[in-house]
Backbone bond lengths (Angstrom), bond angles and torsions (degrees), N, CA, C in turn:
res aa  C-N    CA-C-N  psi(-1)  N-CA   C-N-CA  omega(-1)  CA-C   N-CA-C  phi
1 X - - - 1.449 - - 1.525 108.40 -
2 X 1.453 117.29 135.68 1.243 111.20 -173.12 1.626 104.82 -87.92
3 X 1.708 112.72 -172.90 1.251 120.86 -155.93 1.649 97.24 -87.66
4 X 1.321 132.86 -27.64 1.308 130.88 160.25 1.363 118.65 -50.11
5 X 1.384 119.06 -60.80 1.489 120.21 -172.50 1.361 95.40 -51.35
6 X 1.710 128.87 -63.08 1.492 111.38 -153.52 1.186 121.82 -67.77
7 X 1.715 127.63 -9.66 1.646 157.14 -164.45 1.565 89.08 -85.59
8 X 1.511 133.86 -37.88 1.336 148.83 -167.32 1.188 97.05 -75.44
9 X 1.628 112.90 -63.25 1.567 126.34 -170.85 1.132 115.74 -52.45
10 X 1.222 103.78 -54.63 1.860 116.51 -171.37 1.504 104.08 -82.00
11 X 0.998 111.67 1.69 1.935 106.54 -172.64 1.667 84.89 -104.64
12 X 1.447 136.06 -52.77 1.400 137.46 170.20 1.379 133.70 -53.01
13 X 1.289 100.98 -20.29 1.501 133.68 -167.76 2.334 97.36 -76.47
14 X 1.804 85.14 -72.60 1.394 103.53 162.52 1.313 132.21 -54.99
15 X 1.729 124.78 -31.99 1.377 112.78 164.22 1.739 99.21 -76.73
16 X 1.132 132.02 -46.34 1.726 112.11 -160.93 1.469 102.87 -56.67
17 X 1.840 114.62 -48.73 1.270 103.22 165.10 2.003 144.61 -24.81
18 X 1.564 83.11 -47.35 1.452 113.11 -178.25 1.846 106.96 -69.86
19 X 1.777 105.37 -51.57 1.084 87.51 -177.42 1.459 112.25 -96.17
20 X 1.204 121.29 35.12 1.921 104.70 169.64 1.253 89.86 -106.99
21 X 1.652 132.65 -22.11 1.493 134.66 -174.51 1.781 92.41 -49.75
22 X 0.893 91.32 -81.12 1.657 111.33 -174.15 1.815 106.51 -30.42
23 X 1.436 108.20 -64.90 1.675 116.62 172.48 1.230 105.69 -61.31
24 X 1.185 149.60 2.34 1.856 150.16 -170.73 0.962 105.58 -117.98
25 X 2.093 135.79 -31.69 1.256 125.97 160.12 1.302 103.60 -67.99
26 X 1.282 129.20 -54.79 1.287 138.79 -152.05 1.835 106.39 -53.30
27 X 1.525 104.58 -57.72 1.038 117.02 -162.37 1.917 114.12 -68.53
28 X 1.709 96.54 -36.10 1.035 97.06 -163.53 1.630 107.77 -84.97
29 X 1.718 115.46 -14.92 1.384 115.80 176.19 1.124 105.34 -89.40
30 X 1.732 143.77 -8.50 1.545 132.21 142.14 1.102 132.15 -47.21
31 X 1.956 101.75 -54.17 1.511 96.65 164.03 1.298 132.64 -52.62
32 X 1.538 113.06 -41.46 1.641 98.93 -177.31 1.399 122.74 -92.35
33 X 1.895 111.46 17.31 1.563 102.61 -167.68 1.826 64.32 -96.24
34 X 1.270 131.22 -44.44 1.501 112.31 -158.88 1.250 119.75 -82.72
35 X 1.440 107.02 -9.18 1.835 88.57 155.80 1.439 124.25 -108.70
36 X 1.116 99.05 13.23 1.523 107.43 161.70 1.438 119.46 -81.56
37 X 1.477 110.16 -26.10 1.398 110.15 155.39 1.654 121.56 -116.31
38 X 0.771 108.23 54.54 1.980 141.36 146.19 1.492 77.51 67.94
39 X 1.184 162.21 31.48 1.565 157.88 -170.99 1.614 111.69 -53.34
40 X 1.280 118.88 171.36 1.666 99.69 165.29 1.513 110.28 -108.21
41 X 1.476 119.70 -174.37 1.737 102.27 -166.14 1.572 99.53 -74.19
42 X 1.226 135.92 -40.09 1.477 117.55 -178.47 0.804 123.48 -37.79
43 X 1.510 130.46 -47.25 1.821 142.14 -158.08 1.735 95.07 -90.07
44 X 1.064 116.47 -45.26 1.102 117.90 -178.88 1.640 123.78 -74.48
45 X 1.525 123.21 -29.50 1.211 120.45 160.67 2.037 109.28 -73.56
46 X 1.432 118.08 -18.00 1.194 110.30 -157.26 2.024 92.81 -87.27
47 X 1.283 109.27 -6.55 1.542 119.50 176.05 1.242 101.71 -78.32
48 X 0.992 115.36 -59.99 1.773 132.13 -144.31 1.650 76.73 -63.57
49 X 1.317 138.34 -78.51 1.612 148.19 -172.37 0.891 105.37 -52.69
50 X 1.599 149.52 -25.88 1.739 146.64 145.11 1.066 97.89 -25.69
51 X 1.779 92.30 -77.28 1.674 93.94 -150.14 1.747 109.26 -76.91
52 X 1.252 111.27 -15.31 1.806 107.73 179.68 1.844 97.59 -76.76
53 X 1.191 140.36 6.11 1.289 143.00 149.55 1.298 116.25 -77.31
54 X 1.224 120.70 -46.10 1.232 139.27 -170.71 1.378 105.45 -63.49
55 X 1.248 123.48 -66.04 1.199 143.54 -177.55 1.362 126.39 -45.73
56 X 1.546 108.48 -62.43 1.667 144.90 154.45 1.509 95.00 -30.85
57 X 1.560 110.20 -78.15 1.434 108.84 -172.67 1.760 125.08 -34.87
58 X 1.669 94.33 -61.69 1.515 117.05 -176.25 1.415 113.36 -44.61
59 X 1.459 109.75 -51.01 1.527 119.21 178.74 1.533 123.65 -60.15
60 X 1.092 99.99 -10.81 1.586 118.46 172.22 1.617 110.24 -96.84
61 X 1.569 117.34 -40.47 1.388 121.96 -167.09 1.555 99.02 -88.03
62 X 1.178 128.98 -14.26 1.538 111.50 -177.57 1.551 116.73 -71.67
63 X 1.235 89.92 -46.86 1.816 94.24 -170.45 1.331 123.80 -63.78
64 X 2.164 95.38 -21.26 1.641 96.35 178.85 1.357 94.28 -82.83
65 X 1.546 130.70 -27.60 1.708 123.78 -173.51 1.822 112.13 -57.57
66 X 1.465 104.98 -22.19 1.022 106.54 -160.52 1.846 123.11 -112.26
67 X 1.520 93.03 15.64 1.815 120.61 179.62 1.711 95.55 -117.36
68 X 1.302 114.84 -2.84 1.606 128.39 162.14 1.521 115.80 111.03
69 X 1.364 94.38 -0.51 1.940 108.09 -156.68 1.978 92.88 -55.54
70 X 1.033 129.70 169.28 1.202 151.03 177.41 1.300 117.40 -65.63
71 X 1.111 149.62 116.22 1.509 134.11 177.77 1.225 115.36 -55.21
72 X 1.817 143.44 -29.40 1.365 130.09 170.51 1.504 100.04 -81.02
73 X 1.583 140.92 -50.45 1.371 106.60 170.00 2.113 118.70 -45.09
74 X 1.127 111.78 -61.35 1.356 106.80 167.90 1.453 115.12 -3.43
75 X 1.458 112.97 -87.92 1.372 132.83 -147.73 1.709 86.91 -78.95
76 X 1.238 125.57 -39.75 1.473 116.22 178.54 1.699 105.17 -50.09
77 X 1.405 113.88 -67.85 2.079 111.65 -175.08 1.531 95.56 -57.83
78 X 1.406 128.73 -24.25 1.925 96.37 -178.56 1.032 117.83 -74.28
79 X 1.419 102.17 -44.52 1.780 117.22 170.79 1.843 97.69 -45.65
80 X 1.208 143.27 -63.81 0.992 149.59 -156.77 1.678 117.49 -70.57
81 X 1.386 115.56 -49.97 1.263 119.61 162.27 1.232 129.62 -96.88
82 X 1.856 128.80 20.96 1.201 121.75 -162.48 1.762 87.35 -144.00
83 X 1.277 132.83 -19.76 1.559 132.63 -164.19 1.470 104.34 -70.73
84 X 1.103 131.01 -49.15 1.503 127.36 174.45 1.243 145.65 -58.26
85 X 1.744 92.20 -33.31 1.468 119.19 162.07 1.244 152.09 -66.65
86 X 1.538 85.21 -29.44 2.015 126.32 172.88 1.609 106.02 -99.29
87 X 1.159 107.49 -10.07 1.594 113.00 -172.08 1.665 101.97 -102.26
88 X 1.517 113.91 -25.75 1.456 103.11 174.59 1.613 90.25 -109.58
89 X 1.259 143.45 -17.82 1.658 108.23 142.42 1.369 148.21 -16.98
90 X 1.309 77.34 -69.78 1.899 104.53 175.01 1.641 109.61 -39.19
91 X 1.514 69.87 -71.74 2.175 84.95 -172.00 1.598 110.39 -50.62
92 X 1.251 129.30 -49.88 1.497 131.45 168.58 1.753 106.90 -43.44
93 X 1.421 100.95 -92.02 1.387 91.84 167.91 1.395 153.92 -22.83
94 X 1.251 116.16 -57.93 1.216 128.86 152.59 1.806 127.16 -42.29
95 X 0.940 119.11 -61.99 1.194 150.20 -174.17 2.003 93.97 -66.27
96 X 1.513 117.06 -34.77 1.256 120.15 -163.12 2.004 90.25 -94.64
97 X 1.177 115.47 -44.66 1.619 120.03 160.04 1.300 121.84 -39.80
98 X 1.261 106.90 -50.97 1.551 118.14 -178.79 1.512 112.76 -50.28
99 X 1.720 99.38 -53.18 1.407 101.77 -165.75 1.587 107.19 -85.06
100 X 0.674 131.41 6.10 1.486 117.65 -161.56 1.666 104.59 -110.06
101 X 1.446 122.34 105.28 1.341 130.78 -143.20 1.773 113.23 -69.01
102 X 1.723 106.92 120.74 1.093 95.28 -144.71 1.463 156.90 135.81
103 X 1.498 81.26 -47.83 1.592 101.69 -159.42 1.456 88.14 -75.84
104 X 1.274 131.15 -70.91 1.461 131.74 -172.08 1.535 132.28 -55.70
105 X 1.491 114.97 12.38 1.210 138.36 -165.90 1.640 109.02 -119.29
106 X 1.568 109.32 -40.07 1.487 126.62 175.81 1.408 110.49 -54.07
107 X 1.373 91.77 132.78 2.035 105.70 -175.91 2.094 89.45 -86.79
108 X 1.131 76.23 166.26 1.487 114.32 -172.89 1.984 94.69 -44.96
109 X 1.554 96.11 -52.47 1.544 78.08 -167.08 1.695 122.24 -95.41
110 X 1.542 101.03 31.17 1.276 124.46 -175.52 1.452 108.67 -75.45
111 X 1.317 120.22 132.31 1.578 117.99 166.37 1.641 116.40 -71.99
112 X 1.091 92.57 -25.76 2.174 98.86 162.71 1.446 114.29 -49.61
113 X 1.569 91.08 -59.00 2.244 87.79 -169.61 1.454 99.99 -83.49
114 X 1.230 153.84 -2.30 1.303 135.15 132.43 1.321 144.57 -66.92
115 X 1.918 116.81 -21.72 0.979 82.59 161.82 1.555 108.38 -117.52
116 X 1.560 126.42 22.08 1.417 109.42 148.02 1.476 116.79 -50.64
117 X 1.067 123.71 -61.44 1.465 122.01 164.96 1.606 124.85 -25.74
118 X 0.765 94.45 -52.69 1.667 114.93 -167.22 1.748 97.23 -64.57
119 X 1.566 108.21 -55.72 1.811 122.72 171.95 1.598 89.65 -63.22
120 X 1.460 136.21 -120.92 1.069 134.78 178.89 1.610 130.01 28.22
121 X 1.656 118.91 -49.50 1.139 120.49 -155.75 1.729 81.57 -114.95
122 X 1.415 130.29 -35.48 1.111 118.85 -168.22 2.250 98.05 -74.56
123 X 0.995 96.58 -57.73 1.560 81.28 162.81 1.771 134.96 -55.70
124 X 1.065 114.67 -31.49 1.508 105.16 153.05 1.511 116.80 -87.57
125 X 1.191 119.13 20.33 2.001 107.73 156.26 1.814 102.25 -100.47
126 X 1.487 101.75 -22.77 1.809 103.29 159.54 1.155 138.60 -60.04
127 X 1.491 102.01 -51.52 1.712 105.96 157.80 1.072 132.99 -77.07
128 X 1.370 125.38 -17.93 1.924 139.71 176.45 1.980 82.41 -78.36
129 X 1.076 147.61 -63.04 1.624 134.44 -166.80 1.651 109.20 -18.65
130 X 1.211 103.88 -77.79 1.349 111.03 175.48 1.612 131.15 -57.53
131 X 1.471 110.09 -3.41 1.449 121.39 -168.95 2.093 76.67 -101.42
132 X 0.872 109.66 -77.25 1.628 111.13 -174.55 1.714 104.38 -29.67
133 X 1.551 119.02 -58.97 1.018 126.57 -164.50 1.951 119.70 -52.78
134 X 1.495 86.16 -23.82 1.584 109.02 -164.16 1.552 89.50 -72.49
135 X 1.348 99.18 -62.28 1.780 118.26 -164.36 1.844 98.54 -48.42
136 X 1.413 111.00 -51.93 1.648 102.62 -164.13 1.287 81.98 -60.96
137 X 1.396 127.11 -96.06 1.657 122.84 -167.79 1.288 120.08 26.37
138 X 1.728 101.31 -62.98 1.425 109.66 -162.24 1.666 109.10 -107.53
139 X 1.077 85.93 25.93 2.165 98.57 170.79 1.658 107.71 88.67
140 X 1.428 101.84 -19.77 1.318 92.34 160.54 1.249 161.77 -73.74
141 X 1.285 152.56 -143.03 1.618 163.18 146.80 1.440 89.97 78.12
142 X 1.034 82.60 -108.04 2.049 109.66 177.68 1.180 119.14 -75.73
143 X 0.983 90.57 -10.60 1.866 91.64 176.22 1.526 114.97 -74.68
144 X 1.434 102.46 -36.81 1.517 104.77 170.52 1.169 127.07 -60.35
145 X 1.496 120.28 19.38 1.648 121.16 -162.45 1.746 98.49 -117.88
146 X 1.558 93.46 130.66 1.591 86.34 178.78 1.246 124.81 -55.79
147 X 1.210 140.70 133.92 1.357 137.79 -178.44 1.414 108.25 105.85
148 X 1.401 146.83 -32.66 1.964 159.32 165.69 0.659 103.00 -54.07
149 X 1.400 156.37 -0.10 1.728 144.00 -150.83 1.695 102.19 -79.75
């Protein structure tokens, strides 16, 4: 394998990393603020994907806030290298919660709603690899981040 492909790998490798970090706080502090308050699964999946945006984003915007960059450039490259990645998260995940009988019914100290979660999010950082991988290729995802080139 040449020295490009593995610079590809490991640069794709590190954003899916980066963005399930971000979708794994997000998701998993929706789930338990909304079944901690008895919610139904709509309201409660429509949190969990707030805040796994929220999160995703931030984790990207601090480090550029904090090399001095601007907060609207900021939030412009997260939005730019992080929306596709967290967006086919979501949908995997979610969709993998839904189905799995149960899962959205399990209290907090259930071994069900942890490790649907746990399955769920680890299979959408499998399918987001190749969604990241596509994007650097073509100058995108992460690539747009100063310093990824």
């Amino acid at each position: 394998m040449d020295h490009a492909a593995t610079s590809v790998d490991r640069l794709a490798l590190s954003a899916t990393v980066h963005c399930l970090t971000g979708c794994a706080i997000g998701e998993i502090l929706g789930l338990v603020i909304a079944t901690a308050l008895g919610w139904h699964d709509l309201p409660s999946v429509l949190l969990a994907i707030v805040l796994a945006f929220v999160f995703g984003y931030a984790l990207t915007i601090r480090p550029l806030l904090a090399s001095g960059m601007a907060f609207r450039r900021a939030g412009r490259l997260a939005i730019a290298s992080d929306t596709l990645s967290i967006t086919t998260m979501e949908i995997v995940d979610t969709v993998i919660v839904l189905v799995i009988p149960g899962a959205m019914a399990a209290g907090l100290i259930d071994p069900l709603f942890w490790g649907s979660l746990i399955v769920a999010l680890a299979i959408a950082g499998v399918v987001a690899y190749p969604v990241n991988r596509w994007l650097i290729v073509r100058g995108r995802g992460h690539a747009v981040l100063p310093g990824h080139h």
